[in-house]
LUMTOR-107028 format. One record per residue: residue in one letter; chain; x, y, z of N, C-alpha, C, O in turn; residue number from 1. Coordinates in nm, 4 decimals, padded with zeros to 6 digits. Example, Ala and Ser with C-alpha at 12.3 -4.5 7.8 and 13.67 -1.06 7.14 Angstrom:
2
residu; chaine; nX; nY; nZ; caX; caY; caZ; cX; cY; cZ; oX; oY; oZ; num
A; A; 01.3190; -00.5690; 00.7800; 01.2300; -00.4500; 00.7800; 01.3200; -00.3300; 00.7800; 01.4236; -00.3319; 00.8465; 1 .
S; A; 01.2850; -00.2250; 00.7080; 01.3670; -00.1060; 00.7140; 01.2900; 00.0030; 00.7870; 01.3409; 00.1138; 00.8039; 2 .
END
This chain:
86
residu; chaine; nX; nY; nZ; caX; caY; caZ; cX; cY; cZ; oX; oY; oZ; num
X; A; 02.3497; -01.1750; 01.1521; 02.2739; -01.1234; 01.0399; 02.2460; -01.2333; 00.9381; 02.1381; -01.2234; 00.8797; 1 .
X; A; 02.3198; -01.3304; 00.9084; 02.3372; -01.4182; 00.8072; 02.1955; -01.5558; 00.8938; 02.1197; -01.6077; 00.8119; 2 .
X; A; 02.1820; -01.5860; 01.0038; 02.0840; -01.6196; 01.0477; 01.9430; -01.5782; 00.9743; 01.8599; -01.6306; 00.9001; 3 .
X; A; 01.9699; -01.4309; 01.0509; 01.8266; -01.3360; 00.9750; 01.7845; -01.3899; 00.8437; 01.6880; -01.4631; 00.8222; 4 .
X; A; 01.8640; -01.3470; 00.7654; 01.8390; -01.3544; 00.6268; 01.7765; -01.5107; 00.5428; 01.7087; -01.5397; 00.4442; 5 .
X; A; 01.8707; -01.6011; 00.6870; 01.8078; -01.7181; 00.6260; 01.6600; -01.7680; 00.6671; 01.5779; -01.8195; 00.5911; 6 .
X; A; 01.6476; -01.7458; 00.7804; 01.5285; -01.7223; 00.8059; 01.4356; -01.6706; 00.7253; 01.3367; -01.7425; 00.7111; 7 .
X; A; 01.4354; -01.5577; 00.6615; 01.3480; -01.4872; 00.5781; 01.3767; -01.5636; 00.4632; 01.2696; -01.6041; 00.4179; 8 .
X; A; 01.4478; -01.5923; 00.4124; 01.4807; -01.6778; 00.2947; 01.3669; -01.7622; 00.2995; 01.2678; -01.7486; 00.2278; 9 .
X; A; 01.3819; -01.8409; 00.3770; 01.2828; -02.0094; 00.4574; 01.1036; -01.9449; 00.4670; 01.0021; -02.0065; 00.4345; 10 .
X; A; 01.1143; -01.8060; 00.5217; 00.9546; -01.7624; 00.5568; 00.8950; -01.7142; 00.3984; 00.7786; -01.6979; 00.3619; 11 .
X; A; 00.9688; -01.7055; 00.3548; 00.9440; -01.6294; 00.2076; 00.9152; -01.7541; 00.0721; 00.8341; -01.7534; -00.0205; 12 .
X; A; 01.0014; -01.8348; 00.1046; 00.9725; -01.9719; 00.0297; 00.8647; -02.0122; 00.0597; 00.7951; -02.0591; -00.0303; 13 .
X; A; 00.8134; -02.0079; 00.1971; 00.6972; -02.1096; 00.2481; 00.5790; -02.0331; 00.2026; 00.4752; -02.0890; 00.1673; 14 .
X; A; 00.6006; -01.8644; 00.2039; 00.4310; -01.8031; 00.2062; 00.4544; -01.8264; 00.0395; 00.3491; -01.8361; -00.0236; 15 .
X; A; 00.5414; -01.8335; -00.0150; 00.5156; -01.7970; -00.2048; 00.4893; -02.0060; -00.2391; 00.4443; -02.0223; -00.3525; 16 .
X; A; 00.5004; -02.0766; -00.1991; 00.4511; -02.2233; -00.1634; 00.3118; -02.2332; -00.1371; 00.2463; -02.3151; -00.2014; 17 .
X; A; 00.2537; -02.1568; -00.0460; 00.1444; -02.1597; 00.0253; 00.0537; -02.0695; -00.0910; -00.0595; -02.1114; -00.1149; 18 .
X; A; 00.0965; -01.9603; -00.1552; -00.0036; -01.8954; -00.2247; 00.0062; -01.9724; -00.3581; -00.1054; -01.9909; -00.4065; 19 .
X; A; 00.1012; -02.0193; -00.4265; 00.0776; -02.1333; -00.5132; -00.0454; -02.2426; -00.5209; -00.1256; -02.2876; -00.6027; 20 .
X; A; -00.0065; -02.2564; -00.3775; -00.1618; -02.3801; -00.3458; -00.2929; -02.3292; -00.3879; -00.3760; -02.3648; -00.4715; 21 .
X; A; -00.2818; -02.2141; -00.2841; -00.4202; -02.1769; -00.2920; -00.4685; -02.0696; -00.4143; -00.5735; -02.0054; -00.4127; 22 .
X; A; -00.4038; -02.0676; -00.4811; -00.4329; -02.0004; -00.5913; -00.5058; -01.8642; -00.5823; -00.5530; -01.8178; -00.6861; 23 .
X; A; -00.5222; -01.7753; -00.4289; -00.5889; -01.6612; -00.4391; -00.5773; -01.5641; -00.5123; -00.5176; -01.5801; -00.6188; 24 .
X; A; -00.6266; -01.4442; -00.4803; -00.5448; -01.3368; -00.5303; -00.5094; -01.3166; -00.4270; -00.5452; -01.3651; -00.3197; 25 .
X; A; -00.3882; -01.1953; -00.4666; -00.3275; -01.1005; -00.4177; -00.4094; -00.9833; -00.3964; -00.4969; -00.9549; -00.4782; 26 .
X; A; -00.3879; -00.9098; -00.2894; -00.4420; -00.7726; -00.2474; -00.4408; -00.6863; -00.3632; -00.5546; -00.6627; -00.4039; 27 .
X; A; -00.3547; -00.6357; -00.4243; -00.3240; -00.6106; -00.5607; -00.3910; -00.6168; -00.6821; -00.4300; -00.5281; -00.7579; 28 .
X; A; -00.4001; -00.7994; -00.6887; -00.4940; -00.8324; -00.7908; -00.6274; -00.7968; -00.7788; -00.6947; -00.7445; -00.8676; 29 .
X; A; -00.6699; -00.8305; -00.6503; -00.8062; -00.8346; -00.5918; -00.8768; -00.7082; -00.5841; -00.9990; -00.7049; -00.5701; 30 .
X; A; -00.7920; -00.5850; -00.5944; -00.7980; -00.4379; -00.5832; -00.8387; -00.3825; -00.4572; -00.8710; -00.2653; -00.4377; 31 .
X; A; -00.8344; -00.4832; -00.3663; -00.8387; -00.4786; -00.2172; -00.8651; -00.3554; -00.1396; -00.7584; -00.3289; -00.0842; 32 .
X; A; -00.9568; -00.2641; -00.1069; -00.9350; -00.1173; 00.0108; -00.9465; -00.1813; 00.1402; -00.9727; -00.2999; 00.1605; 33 .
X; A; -00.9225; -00.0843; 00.2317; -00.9241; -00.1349; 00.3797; -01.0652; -00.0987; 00.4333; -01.1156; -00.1595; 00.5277; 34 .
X; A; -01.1057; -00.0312; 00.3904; -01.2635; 00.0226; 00.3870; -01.3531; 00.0511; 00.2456; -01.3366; 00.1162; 00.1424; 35 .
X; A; -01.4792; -00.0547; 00.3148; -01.6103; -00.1067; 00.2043; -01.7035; 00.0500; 00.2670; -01.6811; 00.1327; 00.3555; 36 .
X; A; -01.7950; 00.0327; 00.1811; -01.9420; 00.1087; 00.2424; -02.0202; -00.0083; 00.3130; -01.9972; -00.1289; 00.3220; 37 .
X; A; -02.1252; 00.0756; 00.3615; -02.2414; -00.0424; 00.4672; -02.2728; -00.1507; 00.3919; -02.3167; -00.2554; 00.4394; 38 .
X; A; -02.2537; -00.1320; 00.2838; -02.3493; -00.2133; 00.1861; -02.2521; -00.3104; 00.1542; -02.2989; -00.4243; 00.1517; 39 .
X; A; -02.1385; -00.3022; 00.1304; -02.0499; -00.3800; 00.0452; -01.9035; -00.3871; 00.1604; -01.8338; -00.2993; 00.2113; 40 .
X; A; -01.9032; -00.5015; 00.1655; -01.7494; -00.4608; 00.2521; -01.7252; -00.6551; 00.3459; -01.8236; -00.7237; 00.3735; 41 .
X; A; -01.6380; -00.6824; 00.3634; -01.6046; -00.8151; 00.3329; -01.6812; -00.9081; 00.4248; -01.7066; -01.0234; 00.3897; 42 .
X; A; -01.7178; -00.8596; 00.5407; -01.7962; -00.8982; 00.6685; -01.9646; -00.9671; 00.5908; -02.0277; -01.0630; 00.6351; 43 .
X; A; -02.0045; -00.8754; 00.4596; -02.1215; -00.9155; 00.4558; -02.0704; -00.9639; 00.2876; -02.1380; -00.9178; 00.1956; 44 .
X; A; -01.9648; -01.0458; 00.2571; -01.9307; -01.1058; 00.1379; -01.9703; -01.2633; 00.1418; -01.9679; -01.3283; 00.2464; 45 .
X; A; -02.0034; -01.3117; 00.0284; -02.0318; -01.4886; 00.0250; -01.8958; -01.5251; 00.0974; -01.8851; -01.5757; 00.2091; 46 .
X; A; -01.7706; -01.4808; -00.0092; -01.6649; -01.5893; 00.0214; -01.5664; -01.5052; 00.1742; -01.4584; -01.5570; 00.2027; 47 .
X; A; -01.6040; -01.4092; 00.2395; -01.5626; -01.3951; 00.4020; -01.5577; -01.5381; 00.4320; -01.6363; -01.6074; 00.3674; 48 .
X; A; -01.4711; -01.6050; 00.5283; -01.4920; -01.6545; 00.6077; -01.3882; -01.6939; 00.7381; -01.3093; -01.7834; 00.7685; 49 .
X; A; -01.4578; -01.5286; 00.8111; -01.4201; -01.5055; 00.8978; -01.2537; -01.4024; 00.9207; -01.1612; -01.3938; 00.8399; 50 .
X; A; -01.2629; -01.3531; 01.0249; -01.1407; -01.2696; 01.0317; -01.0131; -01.3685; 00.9873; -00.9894; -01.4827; 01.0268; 51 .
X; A; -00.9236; -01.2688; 00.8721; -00.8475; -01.2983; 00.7867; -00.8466; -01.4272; 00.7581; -00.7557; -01.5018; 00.7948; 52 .
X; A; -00.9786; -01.4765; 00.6692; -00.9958; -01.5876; 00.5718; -01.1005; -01.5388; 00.4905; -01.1990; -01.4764; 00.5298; 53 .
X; A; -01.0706; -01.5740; 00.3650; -01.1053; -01.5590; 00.2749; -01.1103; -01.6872; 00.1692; -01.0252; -01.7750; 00.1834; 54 .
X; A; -01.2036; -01.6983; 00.0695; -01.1904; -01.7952; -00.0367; -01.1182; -01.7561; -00.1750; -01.0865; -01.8280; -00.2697; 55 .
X; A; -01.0997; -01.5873; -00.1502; -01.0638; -01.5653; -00.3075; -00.9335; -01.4855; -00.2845; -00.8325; -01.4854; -00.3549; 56 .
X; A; -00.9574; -01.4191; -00.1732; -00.7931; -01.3634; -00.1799; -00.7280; -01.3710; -00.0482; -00.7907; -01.3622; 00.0574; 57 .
X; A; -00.5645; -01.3924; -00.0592; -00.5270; -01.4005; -00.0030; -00.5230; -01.2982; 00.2086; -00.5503; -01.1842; 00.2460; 58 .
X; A; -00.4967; -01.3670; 00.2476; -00.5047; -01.2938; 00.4159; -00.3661; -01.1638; 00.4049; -00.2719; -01.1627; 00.3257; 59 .
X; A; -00.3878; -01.0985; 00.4770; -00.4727; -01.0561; 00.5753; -00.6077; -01.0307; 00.5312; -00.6075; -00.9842; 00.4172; 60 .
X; A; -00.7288; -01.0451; 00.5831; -00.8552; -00.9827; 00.5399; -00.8780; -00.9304; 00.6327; -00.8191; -00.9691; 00.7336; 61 .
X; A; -00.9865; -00.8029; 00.6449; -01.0841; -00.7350; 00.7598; -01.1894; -00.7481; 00.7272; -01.2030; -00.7693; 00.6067; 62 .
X; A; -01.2988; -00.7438; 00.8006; -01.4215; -00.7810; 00.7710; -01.4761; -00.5915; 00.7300; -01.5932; -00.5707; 00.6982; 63 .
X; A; -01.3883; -00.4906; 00.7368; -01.4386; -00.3795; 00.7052; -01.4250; -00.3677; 00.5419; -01.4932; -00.2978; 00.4670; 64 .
X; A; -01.3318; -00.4444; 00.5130; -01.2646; -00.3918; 00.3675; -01.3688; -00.4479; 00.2671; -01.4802; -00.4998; 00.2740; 65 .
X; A; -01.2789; -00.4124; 00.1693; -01.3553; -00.4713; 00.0330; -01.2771; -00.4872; -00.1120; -01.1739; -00.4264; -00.1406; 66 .
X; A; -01.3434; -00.5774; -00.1948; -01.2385; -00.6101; -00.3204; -01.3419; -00.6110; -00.4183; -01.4623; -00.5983; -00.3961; 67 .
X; A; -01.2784; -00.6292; -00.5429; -01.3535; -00.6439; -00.6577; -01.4285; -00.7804; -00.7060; -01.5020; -00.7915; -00.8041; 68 .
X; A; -01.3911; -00.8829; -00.6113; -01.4690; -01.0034; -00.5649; -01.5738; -01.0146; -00.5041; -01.6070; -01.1290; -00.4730; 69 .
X; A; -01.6627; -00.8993; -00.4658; -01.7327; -00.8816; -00.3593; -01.8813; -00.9720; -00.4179; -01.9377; -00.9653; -00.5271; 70 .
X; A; -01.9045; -01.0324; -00.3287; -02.0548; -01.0981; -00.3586; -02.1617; -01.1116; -00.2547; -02.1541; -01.1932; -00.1628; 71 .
X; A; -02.2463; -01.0418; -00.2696; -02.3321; -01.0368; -00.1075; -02.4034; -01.1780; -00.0691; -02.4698; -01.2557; -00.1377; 72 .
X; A; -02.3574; -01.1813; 00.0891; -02.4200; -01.3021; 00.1176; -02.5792; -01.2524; 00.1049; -02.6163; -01.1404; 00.1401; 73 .
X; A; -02.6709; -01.3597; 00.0459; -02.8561; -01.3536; 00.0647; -02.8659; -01.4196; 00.2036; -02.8264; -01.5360; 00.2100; 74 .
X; A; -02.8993; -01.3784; 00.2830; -02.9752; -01.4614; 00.4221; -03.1359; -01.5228; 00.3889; -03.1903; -01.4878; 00.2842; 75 .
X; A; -03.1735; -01.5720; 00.4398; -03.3252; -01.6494; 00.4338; -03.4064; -01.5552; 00.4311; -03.4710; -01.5702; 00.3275; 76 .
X; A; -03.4550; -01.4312; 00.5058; -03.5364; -01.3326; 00.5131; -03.5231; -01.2215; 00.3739; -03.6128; -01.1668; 00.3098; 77 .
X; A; -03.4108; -01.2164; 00.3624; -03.3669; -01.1340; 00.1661; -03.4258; -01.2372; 00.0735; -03.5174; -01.1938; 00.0037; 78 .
X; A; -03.3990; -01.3444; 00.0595; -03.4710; -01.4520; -00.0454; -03.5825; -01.4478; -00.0221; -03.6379; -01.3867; -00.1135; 79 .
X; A; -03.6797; -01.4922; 00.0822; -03.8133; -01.4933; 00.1118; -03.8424; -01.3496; 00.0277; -03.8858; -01.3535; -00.0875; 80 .
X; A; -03.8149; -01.2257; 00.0952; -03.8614; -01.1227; 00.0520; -03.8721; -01.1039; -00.1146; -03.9515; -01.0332; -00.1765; 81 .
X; A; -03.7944; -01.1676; -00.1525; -03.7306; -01.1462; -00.3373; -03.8208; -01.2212; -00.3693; -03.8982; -01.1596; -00.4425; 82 .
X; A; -03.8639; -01.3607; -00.3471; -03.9440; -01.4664; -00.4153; -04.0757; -01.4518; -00.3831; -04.1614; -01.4953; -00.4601; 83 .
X; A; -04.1067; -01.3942; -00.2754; -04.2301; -01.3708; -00.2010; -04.2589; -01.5134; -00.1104; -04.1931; -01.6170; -00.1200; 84 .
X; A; -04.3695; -01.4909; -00.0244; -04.3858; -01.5983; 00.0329; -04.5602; -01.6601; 00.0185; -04.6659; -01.5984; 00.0317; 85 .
X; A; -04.5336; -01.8063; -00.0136; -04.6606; -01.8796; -00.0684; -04.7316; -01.9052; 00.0641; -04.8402; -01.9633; 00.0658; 86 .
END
């Protein structure tokens, strides 16, 4: 048991090390759900990138969920459409 514990001791130092670095948020902070609507939800966010990565908050991420960070990626065909085309 005394193994165990140190172990977790060691895994627990390293992830609270690691979120120091990266300065995300927390699920918590971030106000994180596990489910977005069509419109909004992490798959079609600027800072997604990619299953469980993120730029603003910490992992786990799903590409279904959603946070109060949410910023829609524009693709080339949404801009064209917004600016019109010359």
């Amino acid at each position: 048991m005394t193994g165990y514990l140190k172990a977790h001791e060691k895994h627990a130092a390293k992830r609270a090390l690691e979120a120091s670095r990266n300065k995300k948020a927390t699920h918590a902070e971030a106000d994180y759900k596990q489910h977005g609507t069509a419109e909004r939800h992490c798959a079609r966010c600027l800072m997604f990138e990619g299953l469980n990565n993120c730029s603003a908050v910490v992992a786990p991420i799903s590409p279904q969920a959603v946070c109060k960070y949410f910023k829609a990626k524009v693709n080339r065909l949404m801009k064209r459409l917004k600016t019109g085309v010359d």
